[in-house]
C-alpha positions as CSV (number, residue, x, y, z in Angstrom):
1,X,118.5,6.6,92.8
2,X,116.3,3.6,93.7
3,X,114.5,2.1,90.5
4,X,111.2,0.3,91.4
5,X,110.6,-3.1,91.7
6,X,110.1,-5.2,88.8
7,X,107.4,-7.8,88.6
8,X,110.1,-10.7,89.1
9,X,112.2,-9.1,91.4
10,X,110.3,-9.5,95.0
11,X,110.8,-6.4,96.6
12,X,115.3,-5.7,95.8
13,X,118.0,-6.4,97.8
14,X,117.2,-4.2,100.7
15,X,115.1,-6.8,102.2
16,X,117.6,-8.8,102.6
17,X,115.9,-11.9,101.5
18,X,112.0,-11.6,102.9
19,X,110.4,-10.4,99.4
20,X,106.7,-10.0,98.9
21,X,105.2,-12.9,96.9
22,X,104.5,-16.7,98.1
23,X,107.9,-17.7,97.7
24,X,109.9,-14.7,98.9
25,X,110.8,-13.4,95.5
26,X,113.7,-13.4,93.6
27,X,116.7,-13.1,96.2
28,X,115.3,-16.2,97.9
29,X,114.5,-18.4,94.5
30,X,118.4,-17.7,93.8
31,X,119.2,-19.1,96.8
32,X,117.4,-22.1,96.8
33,X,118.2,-23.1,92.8
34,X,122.0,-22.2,93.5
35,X,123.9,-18.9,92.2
36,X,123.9,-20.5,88.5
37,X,120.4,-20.6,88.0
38,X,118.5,-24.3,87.3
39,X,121.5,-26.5,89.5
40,X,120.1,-29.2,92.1
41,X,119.2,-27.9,95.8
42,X,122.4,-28.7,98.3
43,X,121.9,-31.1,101.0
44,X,121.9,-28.6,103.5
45,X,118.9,-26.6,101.7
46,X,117.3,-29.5,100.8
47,X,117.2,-30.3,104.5
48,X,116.4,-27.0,105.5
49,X,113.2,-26.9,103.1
50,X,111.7,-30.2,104.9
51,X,112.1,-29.0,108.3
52,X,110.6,-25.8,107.9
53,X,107.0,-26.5,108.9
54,X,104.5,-25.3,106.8
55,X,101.5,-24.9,109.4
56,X,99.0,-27.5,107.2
57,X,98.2,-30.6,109.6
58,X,94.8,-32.4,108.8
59,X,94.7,-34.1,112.3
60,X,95.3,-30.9,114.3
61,X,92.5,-29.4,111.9
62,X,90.0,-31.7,112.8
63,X,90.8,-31.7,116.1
64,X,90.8,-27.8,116.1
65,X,87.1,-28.5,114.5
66,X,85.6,-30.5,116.7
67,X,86.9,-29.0,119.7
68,X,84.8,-25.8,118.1
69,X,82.0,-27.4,117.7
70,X,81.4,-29.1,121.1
71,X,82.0,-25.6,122.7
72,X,79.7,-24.6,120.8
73,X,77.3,-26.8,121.4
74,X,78.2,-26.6,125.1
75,X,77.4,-22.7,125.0
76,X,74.2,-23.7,123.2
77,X,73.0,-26.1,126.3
78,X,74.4,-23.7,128.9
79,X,72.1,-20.6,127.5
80,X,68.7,-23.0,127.3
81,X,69.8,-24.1,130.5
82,X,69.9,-20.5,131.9
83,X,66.7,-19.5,129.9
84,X,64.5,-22.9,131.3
85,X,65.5,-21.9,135.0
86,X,64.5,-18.2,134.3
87,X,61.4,-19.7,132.8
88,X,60.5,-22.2,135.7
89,X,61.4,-19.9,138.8
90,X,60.0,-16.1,138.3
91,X,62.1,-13.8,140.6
92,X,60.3,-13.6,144.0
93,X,59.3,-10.0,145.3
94,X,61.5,-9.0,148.4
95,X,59.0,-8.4,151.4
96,X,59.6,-5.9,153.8
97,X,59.6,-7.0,157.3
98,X,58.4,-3.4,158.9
99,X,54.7,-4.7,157.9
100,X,54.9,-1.4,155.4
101,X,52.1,-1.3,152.6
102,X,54.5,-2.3,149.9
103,X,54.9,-6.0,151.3
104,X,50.8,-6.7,151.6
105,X,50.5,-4.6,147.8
106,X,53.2,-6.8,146.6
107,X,51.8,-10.5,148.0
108,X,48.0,-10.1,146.6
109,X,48.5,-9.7,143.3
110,X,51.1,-12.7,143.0
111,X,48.7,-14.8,144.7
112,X,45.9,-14.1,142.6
113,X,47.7,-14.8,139.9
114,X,48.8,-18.2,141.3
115,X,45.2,-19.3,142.0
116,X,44.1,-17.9,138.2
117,X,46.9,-19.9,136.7
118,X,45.8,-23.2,138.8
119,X,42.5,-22.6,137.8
120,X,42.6,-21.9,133.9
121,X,45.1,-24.7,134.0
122,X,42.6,-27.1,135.6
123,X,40.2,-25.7,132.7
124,X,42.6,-26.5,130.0
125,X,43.6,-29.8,131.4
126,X,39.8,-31.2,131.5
127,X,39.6,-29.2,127.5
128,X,42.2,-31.0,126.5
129,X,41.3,-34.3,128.6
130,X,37.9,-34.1,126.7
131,X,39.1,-33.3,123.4
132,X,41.3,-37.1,123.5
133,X,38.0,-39.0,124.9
134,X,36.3,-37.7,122.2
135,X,39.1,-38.2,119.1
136,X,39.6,-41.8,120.8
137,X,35.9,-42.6,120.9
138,X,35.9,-41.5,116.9
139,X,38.7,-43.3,115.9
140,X,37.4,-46.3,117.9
141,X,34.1,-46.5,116.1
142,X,35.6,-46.2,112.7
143,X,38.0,-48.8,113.8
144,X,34.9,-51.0,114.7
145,X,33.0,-50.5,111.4
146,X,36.2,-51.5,109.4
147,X,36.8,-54.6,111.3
148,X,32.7,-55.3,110.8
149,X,32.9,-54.8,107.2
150,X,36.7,-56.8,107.0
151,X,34.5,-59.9,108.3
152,X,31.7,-59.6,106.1
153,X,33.7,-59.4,103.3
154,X,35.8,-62.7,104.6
155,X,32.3,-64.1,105.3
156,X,30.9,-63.6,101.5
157,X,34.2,-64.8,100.0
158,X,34.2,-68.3,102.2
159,X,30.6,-69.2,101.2
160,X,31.7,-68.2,97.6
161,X,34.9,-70.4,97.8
162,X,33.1,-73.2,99.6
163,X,29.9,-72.8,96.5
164,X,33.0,-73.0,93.9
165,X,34.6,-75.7,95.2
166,X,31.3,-78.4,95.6
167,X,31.9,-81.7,93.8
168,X,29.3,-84.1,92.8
169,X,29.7,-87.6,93.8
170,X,31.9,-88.4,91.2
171,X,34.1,-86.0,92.3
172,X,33.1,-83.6,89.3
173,X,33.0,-79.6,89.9
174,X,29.2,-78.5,90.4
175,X,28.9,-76.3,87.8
176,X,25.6,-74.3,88.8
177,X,27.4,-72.0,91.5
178,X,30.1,-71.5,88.7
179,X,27.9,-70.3,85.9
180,X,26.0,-68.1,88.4
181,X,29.6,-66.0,89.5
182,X,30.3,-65.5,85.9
183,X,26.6,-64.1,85.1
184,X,27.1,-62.0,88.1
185,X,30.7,-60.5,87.4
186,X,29.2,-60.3,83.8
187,X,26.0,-57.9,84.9
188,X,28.3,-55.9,87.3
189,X,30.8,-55.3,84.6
190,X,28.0,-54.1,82.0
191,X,26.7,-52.0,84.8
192,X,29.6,-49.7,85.3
């Protein structure tokens, strides 16, 4: 009679060796410790453990990543690739060369179409044209009132700086202009 597998045992002796678990269970941890239980690892087990590859290398990894993600951005470009040539080149209608009334019903509507696109996109064109003309006109007007208004400003401040900066002969500061900016900044002050 077979009794089941306890917790530490990994699966009994009629695995011969491959129990379940991450180490192999219980046969294999004998093994590897030695038959009295706790002693060193032999040389030749020792060596056997390092060779045995355990799958985890970083490099291949990466490399395994990369190579992933340029094939996938490869796919990417191929299908936009595929979709702007369906895009650009609509499939052409096969005409018949019996003259049958398939080939002249098939022709007229495409061409009408063709002149309809030129022509709505001659309208849009000369929208859009007009549209820029008039945004640049705008922004070239409010450009010009700014740069008018900059020099006034630089104007009024030099004739200011040049009425602050008077000397009498003696080389005193004329205090007139003075007095009158400090009255002023005084009024506007009060006033707000």
């Amino acid at each position: 009679m077979k009794r089941p597998p306890s917790r530490g045992d990994g699966g009994g002796g009629s695995d011969k060796g491959k129990g379940k678990g991450r180490w192999g269970g219980r046969r294999r941890n004998e093994q590897r410790l030695g038959v009295g239980g706790g002693g060193a690892l032999s040389l030749a087990a020792f060596a056997n453990a390092k060779s045995r590859s355990t799958g985890y290398n970083p490099a291949l990894i990466k490399k395994q990543k990369e190579f992933y993600r340029n094939a996938k951005l490869i796919g990417k470009y191929k299908r936009s690739k595929k979709q702007q040539n369906q895009t650009n080149s609509r499939p052409q209608l096969q005409i018949r060369e019996d003259g049958g009334d398939d080939a002249q019903d098939a022709q007229k509507p495409h061409n009408k179409r063709k002149k309809r696109t030129a022509q709505s996109l001659k309208e849009e064109y000369e929208k859009k044209h007009a549209e820029d003309e008039k945004a640049k006109m705008e922004r070239n007007a409010i450009i010009q009132a700014k740069r008018e208004e900059r020099e006034k400003s630089e104007a009024k401040r030099k004739e200011l700086r040049e009425k602050m900066f008077k000397k009498t002969r003696s080389g005193q500061p004329v205090m007139k202009y003075r007095i009158e900016h400090l009255l002023e900044t005084a009024i506007g002050s009060s006033s707000k």
